[in-house]
PDB file with SEQRES, HELIX, SHEET and CRYST1 records, atoms N, CA, C and O in Angstrom:
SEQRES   1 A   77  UNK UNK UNK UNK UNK UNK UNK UNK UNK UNK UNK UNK UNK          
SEQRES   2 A   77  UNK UNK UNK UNK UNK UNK UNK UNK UNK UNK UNK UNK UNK          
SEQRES   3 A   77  UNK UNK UNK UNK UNK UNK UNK UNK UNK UNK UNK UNK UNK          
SEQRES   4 A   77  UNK UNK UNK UNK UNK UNK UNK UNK UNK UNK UNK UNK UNK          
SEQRES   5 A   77  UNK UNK UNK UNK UNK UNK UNK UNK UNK UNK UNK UNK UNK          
SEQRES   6 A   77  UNK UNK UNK UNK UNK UNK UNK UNK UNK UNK UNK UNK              
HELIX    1 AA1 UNK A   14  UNK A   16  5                                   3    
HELIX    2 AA2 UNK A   30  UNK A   32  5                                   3    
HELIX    3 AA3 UNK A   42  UNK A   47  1                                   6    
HELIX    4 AA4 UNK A   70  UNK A   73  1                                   4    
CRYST1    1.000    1.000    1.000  90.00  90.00  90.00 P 1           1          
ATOM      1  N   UNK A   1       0.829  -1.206   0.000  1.00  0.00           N  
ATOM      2  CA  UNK A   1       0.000   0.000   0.000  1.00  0.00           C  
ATOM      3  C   UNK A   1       0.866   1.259   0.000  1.00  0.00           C  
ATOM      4  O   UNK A   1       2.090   1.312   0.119  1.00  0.00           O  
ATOM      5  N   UNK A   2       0.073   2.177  -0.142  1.00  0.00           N  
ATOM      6  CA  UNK A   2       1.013   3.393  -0.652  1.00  0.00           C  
ATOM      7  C   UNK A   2       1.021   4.207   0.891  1.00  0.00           C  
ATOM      8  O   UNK A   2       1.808   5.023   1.371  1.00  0.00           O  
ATOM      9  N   UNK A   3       0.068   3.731   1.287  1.00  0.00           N  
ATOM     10  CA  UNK A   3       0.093   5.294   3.085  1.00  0.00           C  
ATOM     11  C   UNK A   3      -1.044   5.814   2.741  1.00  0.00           C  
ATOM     12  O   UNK A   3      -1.889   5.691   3.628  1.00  0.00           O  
ATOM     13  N   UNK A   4      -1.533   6.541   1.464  1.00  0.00           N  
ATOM     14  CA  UNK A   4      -2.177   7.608   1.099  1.00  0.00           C  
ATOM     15  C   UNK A   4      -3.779   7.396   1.838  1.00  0.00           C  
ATOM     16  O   UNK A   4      -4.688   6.902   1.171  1.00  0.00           O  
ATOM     17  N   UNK A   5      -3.931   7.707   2.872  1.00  0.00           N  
ATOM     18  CA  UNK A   5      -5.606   7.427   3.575  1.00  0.00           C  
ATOM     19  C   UNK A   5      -6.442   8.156   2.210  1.00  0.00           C  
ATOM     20  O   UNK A   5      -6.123   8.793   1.206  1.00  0.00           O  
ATOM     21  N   UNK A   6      -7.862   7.574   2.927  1.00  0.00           N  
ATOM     22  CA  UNK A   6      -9.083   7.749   2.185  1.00  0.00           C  
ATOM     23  C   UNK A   6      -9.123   9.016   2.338  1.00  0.00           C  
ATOM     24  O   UNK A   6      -9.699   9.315   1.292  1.00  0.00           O  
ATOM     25  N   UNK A   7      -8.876  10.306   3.043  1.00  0.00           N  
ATOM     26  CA  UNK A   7      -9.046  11.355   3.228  1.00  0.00           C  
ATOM     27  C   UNK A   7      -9.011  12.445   1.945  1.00  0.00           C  
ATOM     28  O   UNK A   7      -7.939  12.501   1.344  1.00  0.00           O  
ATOM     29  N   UNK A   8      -9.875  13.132   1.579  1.00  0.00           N  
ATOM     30  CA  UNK A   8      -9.796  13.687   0.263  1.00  0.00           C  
ATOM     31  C   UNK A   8      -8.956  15.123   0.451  1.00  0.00           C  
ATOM     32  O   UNK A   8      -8.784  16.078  -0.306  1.00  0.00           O  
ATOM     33  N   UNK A   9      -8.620  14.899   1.487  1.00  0.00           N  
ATOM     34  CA  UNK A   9      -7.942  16.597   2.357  1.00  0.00           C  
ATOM     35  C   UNK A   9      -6.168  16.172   2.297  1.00  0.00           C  
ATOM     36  O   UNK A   9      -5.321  17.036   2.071  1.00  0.00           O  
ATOM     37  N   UNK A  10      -5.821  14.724   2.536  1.00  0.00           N  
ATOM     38  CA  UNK A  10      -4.380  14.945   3.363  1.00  0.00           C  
ATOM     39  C   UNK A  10      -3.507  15.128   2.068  1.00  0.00           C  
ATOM     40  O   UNK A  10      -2.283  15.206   2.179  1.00  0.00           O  
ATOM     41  N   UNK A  11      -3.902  15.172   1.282  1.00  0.00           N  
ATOM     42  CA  UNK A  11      -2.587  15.918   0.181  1.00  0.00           C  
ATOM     43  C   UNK A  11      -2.454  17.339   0.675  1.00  0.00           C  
ATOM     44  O   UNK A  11      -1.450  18.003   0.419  1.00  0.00           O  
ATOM     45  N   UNK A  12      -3.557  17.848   1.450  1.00  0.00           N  
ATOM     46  CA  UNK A  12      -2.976  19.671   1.723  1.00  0.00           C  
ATOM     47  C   UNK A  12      -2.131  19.450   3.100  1.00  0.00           C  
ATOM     48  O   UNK A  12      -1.438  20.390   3.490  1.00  0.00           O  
ATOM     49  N   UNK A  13      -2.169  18.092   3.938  1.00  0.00           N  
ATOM     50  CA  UNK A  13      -1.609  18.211   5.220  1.00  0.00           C  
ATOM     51  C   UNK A  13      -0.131  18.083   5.118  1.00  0.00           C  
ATOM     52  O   UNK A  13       0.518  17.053   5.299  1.00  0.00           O  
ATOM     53  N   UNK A  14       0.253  19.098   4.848  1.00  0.00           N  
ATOM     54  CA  UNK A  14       1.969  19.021   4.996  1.00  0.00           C  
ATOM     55  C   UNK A  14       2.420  18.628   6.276  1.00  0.00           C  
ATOM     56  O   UNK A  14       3.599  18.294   6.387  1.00  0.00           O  
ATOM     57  N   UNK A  15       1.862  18.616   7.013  1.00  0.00           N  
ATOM     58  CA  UNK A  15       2.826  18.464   8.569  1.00  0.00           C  
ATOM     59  C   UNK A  15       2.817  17.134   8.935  1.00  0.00           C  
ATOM     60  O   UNK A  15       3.302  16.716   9.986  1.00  0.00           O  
ATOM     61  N   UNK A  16       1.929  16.024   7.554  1.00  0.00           N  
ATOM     62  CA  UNK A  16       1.748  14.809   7.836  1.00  0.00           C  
ATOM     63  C   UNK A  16       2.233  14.225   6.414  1.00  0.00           C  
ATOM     64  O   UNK A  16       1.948  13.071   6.093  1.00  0.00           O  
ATOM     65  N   UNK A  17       3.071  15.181   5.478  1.00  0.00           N  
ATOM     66  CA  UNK A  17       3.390  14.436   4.257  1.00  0.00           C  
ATOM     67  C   UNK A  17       3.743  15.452   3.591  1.00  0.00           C  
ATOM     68  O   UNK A  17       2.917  15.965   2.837  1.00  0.00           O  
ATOM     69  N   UNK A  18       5.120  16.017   3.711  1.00  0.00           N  
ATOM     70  CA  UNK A  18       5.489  17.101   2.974  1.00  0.00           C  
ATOM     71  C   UNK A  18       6.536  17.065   1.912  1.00  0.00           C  
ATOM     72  O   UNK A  18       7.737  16.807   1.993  1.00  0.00           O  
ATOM     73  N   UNK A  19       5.637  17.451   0.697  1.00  0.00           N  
ATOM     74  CA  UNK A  19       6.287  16.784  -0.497  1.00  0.00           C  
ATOM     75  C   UNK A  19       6.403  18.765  -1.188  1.00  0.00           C  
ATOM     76  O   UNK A  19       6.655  19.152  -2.330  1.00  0.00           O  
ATOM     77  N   UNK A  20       6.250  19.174  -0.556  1.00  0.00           N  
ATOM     78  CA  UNK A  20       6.962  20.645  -0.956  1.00  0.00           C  
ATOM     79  C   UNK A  20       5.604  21.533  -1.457  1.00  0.00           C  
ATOM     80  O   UNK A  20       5.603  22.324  -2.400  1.00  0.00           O  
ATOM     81  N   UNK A  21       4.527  21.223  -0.645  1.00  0.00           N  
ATOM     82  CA  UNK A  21       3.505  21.612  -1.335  1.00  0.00           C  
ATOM     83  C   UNK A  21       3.498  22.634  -0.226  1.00  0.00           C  
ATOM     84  O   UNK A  21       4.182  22.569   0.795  1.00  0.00           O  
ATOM     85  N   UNK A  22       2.452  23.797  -0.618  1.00  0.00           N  
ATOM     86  CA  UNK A  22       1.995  25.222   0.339  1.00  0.00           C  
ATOM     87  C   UNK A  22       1.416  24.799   1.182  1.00  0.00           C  
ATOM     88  O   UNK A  22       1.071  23.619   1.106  1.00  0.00           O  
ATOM     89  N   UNK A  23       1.139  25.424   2.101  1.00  0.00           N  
ATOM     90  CA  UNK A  23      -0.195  25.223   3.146  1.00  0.00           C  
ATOM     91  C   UNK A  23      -1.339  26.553   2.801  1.00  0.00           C  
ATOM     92  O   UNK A  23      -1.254  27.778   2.884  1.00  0.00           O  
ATOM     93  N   UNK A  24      -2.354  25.654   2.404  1.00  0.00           N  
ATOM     94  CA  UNK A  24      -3.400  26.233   1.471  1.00  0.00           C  
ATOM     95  C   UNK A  24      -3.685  27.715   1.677  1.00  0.00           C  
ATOM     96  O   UNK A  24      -3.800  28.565   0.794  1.00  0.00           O  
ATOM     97  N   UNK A  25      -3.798  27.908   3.231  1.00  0.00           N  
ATOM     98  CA  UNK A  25      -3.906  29.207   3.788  1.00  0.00           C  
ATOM     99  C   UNK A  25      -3.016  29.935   4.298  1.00  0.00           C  
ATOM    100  O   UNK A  25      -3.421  30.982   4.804  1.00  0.00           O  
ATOM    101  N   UNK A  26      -1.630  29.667   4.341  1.00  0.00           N  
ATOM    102  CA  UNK A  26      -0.283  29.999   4.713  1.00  0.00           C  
ATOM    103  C   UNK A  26      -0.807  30.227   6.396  1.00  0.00           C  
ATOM    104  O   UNK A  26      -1.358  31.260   6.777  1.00  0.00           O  
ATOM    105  N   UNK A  27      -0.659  29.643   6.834  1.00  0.00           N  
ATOM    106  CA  UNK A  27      -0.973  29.752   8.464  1.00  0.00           C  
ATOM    107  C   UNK A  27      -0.164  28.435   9.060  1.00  0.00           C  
ATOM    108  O   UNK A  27       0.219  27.497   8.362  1.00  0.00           O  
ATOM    109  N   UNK A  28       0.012  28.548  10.426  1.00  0.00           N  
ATOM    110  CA  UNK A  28       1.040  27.608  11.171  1.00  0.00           C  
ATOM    111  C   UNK A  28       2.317  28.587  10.744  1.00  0.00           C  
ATOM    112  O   UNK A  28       2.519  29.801  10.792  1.00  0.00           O  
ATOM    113  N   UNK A  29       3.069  27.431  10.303  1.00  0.00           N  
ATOM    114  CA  UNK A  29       4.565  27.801  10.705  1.00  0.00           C  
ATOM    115  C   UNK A  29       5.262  27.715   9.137  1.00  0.00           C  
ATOM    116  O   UNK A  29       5.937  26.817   8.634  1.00  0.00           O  
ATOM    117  N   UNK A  30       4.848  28.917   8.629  1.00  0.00           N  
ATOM    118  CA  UNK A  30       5.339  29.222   7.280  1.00  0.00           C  
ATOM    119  C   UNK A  30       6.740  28.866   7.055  1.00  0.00           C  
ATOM    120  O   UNK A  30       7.048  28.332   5.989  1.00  0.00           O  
ATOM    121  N   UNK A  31       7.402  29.047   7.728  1.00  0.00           N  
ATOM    122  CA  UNK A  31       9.053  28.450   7.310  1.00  0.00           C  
ATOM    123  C   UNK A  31       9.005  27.305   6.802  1.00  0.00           C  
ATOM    124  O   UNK A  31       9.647  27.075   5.778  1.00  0.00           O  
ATOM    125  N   UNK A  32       8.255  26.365   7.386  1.00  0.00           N  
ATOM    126  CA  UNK A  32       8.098  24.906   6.859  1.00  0.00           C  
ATOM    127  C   UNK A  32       7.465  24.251   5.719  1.00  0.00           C  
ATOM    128  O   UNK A  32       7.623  23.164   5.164  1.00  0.00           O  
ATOM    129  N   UNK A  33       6.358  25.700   5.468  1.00  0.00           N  
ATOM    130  CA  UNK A  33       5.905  24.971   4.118  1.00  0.00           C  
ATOM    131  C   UNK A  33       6.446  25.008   3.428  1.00  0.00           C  
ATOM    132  O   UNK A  33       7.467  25.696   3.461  1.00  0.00           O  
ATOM    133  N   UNK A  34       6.052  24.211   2.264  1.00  0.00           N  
ATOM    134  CA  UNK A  34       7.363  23.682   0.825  1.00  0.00           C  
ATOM    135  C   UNK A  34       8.191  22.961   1.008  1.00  0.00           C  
ATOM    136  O   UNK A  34       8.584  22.309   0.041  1.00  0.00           O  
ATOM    137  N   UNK A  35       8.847  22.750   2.379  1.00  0.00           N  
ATOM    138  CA  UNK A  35       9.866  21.666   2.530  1.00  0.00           C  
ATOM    139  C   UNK A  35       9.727  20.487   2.588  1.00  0.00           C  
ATOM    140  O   UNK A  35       9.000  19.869   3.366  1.00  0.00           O  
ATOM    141  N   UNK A  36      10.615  19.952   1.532  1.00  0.00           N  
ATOM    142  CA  UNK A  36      10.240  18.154   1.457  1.00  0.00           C  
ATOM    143  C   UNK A  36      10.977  17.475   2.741  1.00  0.00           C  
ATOM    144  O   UNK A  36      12.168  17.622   3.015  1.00  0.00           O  
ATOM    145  N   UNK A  37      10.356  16.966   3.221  1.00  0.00           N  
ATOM    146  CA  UNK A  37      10.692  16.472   4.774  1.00  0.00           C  
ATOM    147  C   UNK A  37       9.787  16.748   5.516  1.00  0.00           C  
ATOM    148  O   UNK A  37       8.982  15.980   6.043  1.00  0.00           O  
ATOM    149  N   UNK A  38       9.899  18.259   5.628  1.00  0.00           N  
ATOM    150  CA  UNK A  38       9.572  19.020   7.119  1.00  0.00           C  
ATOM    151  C   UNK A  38       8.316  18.278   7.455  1.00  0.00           C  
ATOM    152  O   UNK A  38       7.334  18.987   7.237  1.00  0.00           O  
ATOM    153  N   UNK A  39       7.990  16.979   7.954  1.00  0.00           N  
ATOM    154  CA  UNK A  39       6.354  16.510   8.175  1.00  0.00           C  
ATOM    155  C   UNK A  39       7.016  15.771   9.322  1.00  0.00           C  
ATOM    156  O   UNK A  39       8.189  15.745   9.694  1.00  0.00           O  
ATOM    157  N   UNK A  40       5.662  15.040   9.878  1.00  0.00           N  
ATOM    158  CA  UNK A  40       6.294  13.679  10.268  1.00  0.00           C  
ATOM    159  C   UNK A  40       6.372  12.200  10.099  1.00  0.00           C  
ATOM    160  O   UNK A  40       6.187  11.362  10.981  1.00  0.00           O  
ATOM    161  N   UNK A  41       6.629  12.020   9.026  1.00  0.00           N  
ATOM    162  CA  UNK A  41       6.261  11.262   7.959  1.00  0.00           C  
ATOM    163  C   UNK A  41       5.578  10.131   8.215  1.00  0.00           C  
ATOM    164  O   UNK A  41       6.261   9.143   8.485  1.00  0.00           O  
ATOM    165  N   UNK A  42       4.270  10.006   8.198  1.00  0.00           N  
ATOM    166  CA  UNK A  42       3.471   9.112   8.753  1.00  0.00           C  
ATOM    167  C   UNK A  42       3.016   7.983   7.834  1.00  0.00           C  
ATOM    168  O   UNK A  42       2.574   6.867   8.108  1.00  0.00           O  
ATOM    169  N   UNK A  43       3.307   8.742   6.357  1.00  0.00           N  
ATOM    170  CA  UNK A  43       3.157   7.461   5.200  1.00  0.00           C  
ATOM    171  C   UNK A  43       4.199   6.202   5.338  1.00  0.00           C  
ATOM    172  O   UNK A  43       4.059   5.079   4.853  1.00  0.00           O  
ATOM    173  N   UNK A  44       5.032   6.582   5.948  1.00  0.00           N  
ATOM    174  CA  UNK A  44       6.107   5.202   5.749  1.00  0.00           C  
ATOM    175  C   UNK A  44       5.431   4.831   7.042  1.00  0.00           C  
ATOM    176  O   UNK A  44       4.850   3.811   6.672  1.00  0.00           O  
ATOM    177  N   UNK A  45       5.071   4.999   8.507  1.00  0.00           N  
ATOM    178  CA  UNK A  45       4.461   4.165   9.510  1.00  0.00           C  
ATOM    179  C   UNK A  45       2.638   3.743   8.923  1.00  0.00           C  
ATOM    180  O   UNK A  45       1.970   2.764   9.255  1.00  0.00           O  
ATOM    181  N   UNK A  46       2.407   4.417   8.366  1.00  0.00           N  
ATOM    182  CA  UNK A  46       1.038   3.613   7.570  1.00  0.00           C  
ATOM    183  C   UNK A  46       1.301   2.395   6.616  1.00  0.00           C  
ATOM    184  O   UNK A  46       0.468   1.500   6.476  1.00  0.00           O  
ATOM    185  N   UNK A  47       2.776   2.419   5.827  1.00  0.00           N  
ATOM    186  CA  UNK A  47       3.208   1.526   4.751  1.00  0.00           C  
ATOM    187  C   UNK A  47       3.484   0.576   6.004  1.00  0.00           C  
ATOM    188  O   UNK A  47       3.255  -0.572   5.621  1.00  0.00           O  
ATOM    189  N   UNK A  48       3.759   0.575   6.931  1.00  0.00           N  
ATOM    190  CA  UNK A  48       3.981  -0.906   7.477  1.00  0.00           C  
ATOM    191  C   UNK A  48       3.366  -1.435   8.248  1.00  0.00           C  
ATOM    192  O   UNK A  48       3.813  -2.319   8.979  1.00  0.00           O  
ATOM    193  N   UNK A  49       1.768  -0.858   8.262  1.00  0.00           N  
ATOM    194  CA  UNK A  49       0.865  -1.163   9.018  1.00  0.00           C  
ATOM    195  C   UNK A  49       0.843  -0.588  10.281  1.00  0.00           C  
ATOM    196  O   UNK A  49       0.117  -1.200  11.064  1.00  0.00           O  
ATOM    197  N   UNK A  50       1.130  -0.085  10.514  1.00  0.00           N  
ATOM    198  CA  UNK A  50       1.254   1.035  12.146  1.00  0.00           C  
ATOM    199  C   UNK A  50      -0.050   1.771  11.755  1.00  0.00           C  
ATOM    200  O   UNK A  50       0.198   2.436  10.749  1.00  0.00           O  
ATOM    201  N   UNK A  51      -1.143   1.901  12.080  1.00  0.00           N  
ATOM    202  CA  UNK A  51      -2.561   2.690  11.782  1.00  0.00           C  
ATOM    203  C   UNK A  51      -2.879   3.297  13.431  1.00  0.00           C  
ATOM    204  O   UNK A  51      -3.365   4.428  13.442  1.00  0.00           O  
ATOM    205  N   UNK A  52      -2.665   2.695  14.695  1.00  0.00           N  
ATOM    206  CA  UNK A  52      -2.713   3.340  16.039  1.00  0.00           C  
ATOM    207  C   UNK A  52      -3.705   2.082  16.496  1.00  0.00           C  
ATOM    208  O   UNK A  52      -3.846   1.067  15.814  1.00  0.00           O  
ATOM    209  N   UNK A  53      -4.493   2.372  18.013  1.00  0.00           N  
ATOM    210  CA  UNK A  53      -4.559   1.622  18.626  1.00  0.00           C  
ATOM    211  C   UNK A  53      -5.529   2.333  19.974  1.00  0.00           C  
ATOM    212  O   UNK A  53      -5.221   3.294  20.678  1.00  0.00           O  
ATOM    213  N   UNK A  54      -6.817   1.457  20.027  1.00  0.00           N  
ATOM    214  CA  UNK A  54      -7.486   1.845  20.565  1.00  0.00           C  
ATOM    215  C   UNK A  54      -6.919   1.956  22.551  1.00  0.00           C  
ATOM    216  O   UNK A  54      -7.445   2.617  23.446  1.00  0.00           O  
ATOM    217  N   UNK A  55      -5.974   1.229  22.601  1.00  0.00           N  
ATOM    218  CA  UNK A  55      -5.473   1.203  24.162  1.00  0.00           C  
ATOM    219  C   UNK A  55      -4.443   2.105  24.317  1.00  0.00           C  
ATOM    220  O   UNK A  55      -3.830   2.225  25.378  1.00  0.00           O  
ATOM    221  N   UNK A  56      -4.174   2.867  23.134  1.00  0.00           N  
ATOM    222  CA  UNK A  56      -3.248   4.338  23.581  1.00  0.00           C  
ATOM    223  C   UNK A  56      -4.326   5.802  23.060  1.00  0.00           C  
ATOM    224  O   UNK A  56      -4.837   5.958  21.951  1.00  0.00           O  
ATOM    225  N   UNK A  57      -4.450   6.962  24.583  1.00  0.00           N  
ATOM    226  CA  UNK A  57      -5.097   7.576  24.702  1.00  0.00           C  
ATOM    227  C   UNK A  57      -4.349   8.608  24.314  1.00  0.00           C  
ATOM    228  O   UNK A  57      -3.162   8.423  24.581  1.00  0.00           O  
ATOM    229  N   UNK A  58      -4.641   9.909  23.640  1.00  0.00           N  
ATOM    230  CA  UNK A  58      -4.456  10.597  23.548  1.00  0.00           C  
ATOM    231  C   UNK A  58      -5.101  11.930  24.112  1.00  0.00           C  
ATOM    232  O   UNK A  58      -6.166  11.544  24.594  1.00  0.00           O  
ATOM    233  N   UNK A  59      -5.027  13.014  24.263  1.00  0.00           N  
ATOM    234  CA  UNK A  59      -4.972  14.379  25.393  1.00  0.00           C  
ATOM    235  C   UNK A  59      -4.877  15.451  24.467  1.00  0.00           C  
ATOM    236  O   UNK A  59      -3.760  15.672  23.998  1.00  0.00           O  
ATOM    237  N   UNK A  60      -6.171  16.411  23.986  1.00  0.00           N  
ATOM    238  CA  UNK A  60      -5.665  17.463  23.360  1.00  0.00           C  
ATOM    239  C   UNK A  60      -6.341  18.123  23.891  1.00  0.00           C  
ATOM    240  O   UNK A  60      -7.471  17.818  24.272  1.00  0.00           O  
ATOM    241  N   UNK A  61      -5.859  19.051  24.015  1.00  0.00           N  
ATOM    242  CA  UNK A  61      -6.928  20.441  24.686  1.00  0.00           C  
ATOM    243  C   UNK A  61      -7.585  21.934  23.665  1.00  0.00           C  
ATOM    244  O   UNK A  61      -6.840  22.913  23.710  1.00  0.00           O  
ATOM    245  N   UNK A  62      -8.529  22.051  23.042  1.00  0.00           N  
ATOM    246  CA  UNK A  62      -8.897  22.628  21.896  1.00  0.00           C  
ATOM    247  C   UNK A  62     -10.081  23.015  22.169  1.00  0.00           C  
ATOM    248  O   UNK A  62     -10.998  22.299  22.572  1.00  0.00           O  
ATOM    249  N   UNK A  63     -10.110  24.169  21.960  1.00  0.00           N  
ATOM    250  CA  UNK A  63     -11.422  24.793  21.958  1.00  0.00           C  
ATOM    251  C   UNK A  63     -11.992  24.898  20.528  1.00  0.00           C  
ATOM    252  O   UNK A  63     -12.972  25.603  20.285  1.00  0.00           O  
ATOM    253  N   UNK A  64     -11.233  24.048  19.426  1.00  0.00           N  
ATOM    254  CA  UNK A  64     -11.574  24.356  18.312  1.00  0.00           C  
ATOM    255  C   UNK A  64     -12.066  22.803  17.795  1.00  0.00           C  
ATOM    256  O   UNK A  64     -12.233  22.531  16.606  1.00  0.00           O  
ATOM    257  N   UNK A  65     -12.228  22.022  18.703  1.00  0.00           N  
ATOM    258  CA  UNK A  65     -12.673  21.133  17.815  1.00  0.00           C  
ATOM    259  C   UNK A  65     -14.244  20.325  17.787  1.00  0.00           C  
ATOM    260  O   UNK A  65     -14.994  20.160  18.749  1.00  0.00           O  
ATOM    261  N   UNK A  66     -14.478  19.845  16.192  1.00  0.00           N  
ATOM    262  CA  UNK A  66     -15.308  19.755  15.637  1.00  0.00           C  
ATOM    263  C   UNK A  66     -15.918  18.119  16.285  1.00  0.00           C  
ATOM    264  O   UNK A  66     -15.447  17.049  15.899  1.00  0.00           O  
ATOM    265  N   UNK A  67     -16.941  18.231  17.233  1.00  0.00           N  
ATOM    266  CA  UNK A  67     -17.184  16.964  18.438  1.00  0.00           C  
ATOM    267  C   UNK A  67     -18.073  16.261  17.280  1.00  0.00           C  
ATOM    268  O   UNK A  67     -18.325  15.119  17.666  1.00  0.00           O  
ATOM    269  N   UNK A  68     -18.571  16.475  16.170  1.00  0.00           N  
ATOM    270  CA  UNK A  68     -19.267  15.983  15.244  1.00  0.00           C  
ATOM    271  C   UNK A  68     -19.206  15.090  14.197  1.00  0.00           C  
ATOM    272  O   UNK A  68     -19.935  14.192  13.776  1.00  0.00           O  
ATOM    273  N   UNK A  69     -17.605  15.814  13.727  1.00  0.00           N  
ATOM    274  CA  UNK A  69     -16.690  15.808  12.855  1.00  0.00           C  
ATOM    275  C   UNK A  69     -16.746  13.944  12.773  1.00  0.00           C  
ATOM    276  O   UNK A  69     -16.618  13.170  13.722  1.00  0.00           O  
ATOM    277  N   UNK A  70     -16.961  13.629  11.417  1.00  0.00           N  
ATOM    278  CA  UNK A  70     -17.201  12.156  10.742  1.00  0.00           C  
ATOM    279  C   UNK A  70     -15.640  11.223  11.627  1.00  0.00           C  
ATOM    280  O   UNK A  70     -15.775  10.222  12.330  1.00  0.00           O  
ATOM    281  N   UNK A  71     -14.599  11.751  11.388  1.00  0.00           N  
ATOM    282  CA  UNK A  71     -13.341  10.720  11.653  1.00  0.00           C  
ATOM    283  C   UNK A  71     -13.292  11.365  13.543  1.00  0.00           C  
ATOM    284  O   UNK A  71     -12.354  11.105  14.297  1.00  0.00           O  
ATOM    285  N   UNK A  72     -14.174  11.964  13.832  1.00  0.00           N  
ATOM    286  CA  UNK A  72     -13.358  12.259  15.499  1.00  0.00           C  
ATOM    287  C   UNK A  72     -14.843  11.675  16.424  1.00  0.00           C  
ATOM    288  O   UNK A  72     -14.613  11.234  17.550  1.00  0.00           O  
ATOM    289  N   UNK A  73     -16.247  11.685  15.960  1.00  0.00           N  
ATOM    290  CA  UNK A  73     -17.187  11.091  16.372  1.00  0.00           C  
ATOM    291  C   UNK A  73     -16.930   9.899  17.541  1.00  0.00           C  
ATOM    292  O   UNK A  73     -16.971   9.797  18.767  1.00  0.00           O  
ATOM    293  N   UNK A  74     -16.719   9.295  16.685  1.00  0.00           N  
ATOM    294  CA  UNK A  74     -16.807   8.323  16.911  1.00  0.00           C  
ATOM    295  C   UNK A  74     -15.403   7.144  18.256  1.00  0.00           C  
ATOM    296  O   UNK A  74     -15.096   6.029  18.680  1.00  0.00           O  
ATOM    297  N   UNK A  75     -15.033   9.028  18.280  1.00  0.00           N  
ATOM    298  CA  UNK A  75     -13.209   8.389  19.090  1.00  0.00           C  
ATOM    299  C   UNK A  75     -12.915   9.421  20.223  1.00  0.00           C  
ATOM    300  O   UNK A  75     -11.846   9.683  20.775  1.00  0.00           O  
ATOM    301  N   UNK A  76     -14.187   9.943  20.418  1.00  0.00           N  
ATOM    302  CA  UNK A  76     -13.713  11.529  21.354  1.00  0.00           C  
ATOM    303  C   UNK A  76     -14.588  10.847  22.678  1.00  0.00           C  
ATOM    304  O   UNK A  76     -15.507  10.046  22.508  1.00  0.00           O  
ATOM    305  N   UNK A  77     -14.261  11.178  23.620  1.00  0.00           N  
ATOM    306  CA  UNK A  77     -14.939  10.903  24.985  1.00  0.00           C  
ATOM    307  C   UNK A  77     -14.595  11.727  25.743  1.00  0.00           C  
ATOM    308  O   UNK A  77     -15.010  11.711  26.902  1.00  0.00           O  
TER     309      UNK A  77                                                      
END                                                                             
């Protein structure tokens, strides 16, 4: 498999696959866009089956997020 999720968005996510492309709205951390690297390259841990795991929790604190949202529904508590 190639990495590439079903997501019709993560070709704009540079910070998860940066192949030197802009960040659509130039926001975050402009130095980094365009740079091939600068991500954390999550396609090669998707190419070997690493997808995550319901017994490791994760902690974000956001007043911005979408409790509705199709991929976070279903994983937010």
């Amino acid at each position: 498999p190639d990495g590439i999720p079903n997501d019709r968005r993560f070709l704009d996510l540079w910070g998860m696959n940066n192949t030197g492309q802009k960040d659509a709205h130039q926001v975050g951390m402009p130095a980094q866009n365009g740079i091939v690297g600068a991500d954390v390259d999550v396609r090669r841990l998707w190419q070997q089956g690493i997808t995550g795991s319901r017994h490791i929790v994760v902690a974000i604190i956001d007043t911005g997020v979408d409790w509705e949202h199709e991929d976070l529904k279903a994983n937010l508590y």
